[in-house]
N, C-alpha and C positions, 0 to 999 in steps of 0.2 A: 698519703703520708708514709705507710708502709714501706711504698714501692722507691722510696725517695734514700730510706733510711738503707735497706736490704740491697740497693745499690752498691752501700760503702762497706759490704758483709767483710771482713777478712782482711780490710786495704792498709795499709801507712795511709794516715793523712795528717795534714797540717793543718793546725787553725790559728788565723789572727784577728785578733779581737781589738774591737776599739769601743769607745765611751765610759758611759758609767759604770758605779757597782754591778747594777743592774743586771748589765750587758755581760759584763765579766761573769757574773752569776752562771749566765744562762750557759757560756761557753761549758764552764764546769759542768754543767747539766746533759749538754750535749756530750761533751769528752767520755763522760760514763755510760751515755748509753750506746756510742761508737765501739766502749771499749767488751760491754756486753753482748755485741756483737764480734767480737774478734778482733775488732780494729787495734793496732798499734799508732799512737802519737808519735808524728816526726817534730824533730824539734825545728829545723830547715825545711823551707819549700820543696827541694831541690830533690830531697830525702824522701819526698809524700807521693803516690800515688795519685792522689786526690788534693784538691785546696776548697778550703773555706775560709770564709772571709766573713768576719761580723761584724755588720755595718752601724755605722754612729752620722747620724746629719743633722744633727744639734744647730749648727750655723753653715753659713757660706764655705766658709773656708776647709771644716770634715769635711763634708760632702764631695770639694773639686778632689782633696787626699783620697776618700774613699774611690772615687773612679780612675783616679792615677792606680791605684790598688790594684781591683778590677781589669783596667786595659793589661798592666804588667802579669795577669795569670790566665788571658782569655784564649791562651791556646793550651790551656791546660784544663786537668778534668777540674772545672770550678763549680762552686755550690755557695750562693750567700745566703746570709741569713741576717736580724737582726733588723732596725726600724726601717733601714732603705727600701728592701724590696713590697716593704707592707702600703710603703706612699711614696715612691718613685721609681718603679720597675720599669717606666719610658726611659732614666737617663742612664738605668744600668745596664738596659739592652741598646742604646747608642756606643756602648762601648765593650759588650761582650754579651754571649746568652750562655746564659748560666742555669742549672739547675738549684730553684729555692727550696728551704728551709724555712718555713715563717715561724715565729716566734710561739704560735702558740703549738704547733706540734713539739717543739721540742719538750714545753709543758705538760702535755696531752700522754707524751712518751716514757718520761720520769716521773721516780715517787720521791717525796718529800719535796721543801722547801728550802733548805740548808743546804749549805756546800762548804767547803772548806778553800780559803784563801789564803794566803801568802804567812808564811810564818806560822804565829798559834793566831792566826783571826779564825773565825768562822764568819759563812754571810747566810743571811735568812732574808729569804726572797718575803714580807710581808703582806706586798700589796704589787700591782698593775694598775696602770693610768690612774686618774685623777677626777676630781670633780671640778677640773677649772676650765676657764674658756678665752686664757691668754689670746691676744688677738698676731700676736708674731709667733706662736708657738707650732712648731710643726707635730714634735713627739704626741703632743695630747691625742693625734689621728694617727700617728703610728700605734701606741698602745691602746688608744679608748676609753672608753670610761671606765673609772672603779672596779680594781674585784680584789675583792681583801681576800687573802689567806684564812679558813678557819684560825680560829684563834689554837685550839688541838695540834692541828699541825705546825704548827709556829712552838708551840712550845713544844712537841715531842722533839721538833729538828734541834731547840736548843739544847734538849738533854744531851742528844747524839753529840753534837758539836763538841761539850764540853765532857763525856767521854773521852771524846776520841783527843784532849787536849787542848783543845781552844779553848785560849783566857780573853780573847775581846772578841765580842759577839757585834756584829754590826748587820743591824735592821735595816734592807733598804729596798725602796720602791721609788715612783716618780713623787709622792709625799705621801711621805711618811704616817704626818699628822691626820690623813684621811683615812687612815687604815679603821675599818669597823664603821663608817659612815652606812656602807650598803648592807652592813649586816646588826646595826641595832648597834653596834657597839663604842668602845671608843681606847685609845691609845694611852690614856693612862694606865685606865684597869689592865693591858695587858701588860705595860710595863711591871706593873705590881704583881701581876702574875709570875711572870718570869724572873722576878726578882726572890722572888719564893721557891726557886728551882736550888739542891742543894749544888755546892762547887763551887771554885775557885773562877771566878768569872767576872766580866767588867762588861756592860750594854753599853754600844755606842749607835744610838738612832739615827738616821740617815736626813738626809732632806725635807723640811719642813714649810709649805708654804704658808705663812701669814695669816692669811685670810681664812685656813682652816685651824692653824694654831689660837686665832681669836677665841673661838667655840670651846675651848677643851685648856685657856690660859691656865686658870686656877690648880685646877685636879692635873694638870701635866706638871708644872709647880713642885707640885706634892709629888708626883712619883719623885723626881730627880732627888729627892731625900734620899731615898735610897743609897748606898754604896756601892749599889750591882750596878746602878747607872753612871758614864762619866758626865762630868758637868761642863757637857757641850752641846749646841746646839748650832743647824745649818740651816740658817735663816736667809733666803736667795730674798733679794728685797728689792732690784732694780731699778728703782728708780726713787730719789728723794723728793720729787715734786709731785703733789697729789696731779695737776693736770695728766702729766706723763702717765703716771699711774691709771690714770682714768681711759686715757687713750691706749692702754695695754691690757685694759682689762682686766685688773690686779683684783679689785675686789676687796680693796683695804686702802688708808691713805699713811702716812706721813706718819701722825700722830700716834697711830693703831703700830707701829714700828718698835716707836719711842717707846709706847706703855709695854710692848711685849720685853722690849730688850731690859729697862727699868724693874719692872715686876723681876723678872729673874735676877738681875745684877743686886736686888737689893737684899735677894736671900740669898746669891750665893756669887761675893766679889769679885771675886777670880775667874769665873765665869769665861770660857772661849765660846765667840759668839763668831762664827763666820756665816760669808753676805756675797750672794753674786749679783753685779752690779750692770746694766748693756748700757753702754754710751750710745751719744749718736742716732735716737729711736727718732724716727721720722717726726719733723716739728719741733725736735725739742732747742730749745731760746736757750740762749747764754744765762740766762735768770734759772730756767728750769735745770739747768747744769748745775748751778751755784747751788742749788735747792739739796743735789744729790751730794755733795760735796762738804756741804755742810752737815745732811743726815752722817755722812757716814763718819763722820769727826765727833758728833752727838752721839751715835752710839757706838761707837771707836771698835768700831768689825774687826776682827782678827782672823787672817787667811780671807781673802778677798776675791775671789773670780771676777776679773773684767773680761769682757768681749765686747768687741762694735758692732754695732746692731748689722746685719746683714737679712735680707727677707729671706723670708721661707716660700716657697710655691704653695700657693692656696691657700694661706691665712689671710685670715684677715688686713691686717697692717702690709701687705707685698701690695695691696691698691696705692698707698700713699708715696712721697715723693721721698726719696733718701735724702740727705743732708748729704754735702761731701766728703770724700773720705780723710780727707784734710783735716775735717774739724771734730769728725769717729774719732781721729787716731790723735788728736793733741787734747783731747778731752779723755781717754784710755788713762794719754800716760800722765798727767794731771791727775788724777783718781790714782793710776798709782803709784807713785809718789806718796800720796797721802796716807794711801794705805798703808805701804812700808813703815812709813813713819808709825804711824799705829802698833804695827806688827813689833816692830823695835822695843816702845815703848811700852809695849805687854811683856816683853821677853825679859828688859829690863830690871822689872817690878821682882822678877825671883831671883836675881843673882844674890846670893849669897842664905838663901830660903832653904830650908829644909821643905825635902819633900815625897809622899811613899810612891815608890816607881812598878809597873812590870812591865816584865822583858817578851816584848812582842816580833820584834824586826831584827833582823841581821843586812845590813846593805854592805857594811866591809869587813875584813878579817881584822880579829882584835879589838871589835866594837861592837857593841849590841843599841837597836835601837827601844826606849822603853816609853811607856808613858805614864802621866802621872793622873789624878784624879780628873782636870781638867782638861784631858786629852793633849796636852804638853807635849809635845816633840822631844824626849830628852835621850841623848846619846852618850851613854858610858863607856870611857876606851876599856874594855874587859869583855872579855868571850862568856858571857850569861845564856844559862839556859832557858828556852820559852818557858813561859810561866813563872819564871824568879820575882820573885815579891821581895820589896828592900825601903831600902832609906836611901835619899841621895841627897849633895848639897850641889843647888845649880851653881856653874863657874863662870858659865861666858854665853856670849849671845849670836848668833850666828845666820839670825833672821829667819831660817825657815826651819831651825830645830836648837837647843839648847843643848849645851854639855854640861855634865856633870862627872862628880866624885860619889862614887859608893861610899855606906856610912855602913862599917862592921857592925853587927848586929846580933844578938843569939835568937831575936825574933825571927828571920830569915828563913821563908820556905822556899822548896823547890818542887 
């Protein structure tokens, strides 16, 4: 590990990072200890000494981008890192030899958990791997099983964060909901922990699978009372047919969906509830389509990830027979369709709503992007500074964020 790091002593290097929070985490993680090393970040290849590349192979389709990647930097001093080379370093050495980086030195190498992201976010690395045993999932053998973050550390990185500025705290691991399984504990109480931290702050918890959110419905429930939490939750749910489910391994059906999604909407209406959905899972019947199609109309998902099933090398589910990609890809966009629809019809529901915003995002000049208790996309054409706390009335709907009019206010911090 040492000898890997002490390599890049002094360099320009460049790093491109792909996938999840997660992953984007980790880059920050490494960028700092590159930089305690002497290293300077290029923001161009062209510019680096060095390349690193962090790899995402989630599905089919990252994975060929990730070696298109790879091939274009293999006559240069390259270094990956991230889920590829931990479970497929045969197809990154078909297309270039690289020196790695594996995922847990860079952990092994850095102190804390938190890192700071884009705008006033901060991210708190949680947890690693999972307790599930998805039968298409490749990540669960990239990361492994379970390791929860002390809970200590989890909350000193949120002090840091929210020092150093961060008003939206976002928690994130492969599930979230698992966090404190290996060590006794469990994700409400730590919610309520850090909700007891003093400061201007908002938690936005990351990825939750199902089948561990069953365990912890109630007492999770009750955190989201809270104001330090926004009232959102990302429920990846896959599949609306228990069969399918069953054959993926889910470890929950249909029903156990409905009561998660219910139990929550009934304390808290407005509720954003986003759902990633894979079409196309080997076997699945025009009925078992209908199934997911109709869950997701049932519990009207907002922000929706579709993918078509594509196998993963070495799971389970890569033995069975793919469906064509014909009937993948007209069942995607059927799904979404519906979704949108949905999406619309959530965004609908607040025009003309008051509602209190903070200013987290800048994507243009002359507009800030804010969010509201619900995790609300809402964009105010006004140059606000991170952390602005307000009033706003939403105007218009725009599908994948809301605008709004700021409401003058002498409440109004900065």
């Amino acid at each position: 590990m040492t000898i890997i790091f002490d390599e890049l002593q002094g360099r320009r290097v460049y790093i491109e990072t792909y996938g999840c929070t997660y992953n984007h985490a980790d880059t920050r993680r490494l960028a700092a200890i590159l930089e305690g090393l002497g290293c300077t970040m290029a923001e161009r290849p062209e510019e680096a000494d060095a390349v690193i590349v962090n790899t995402c192979t989630v599905i089919g389709a990252t994975e060929r981008k990730m070696l298109r990647r790879l091939a274009l930097f293999a006559d240069r001093d390259l270094y990956v890192t991230g889920c590829m080379p931990v479970v497929q370093m045969d197809r990154i050495r078909s297309v270039c030899t690289p020196h790695v980086i594996y995922p847990d030195e860079i952990h092994e190498r850095s102190a804390g958990v938190g890192t700071r992201g884009a705008g006033a976010t901060g991210v708190v690395q949680v947890a690693s791997g999972c307790v599930g045993r998805c039968s298409y999932c490749i990540t669960r053998f990239a990361r492994g099983q379970l390791k929860s973050a002390p809970a200590r550390e989890i909350l000193d990185a949120v002090r840091v964060l929210v020092a150093s500025g961060a008003c939206e705290i976002q928690l994130t691991g492969q599930d979230v909901a698992a966090w404190g399984l290996d060590r006794g504990e469990s994700l409400p109480d730590l919610l309520q922990e850090i909700a007891e931290i003093p400061g201007k702050f908002t938690v936005r918890p990351g990825m939750m699978n199902p089948a561990t959110v069953l365990g912890i419905l109630d007492p999770l429930v009750g955190a989201y009372e809270s104001d330090t939490v926004f009232r959102f939750l990302h429920l990846p749910v896959q599949s609306g047919s228990d069969t399918v489910l069953e054959r993926m391994q889910r470890g929950y059906t249909a029903a156990d969906v409905v009561r998660i999604v219910d139990t929550f909407r009934e304390r808290f209406p407005d509720m954003m509830i986003s759902s990633d959905f894979i079409t196309g899972f080997p076997g699945e019947t025009d009925e078992e389509f209908s199934q997911t199609l109709e869950l997701l109309r049932r519990a009207a998902f907002v922000k929706v990830n579709i993918t078509r099933y594509s196998r993963r090398p070495g799971t389970p589910a890569a033995a069975l027979k793919d469906l064509p990609e014909r009937i993948r890809k007209d069942r995607s966009r059927t799904l979404l369709a519906e979704a949108n629809r949905i999406y619309d019809a959530y965004n609908e529901r607040w025009i003309g709503r008051e509602t209190p915003i903070v200013a987290t995002e800048k994507n243009a000049p002359g507009s800030t992007v804010c969010r509201n208790p619900c995790y609300l996309n809402v964009v105010v054409k006004e140059d606000l500074p991170f952390g602005f706390t307000g009033k706003a009335v939403i105007t218009g709907n725009r599908r994948h964020y809301v605008t709004a009019e700021r409401i003058p206010s002498d409440d109004e911090r900065v």
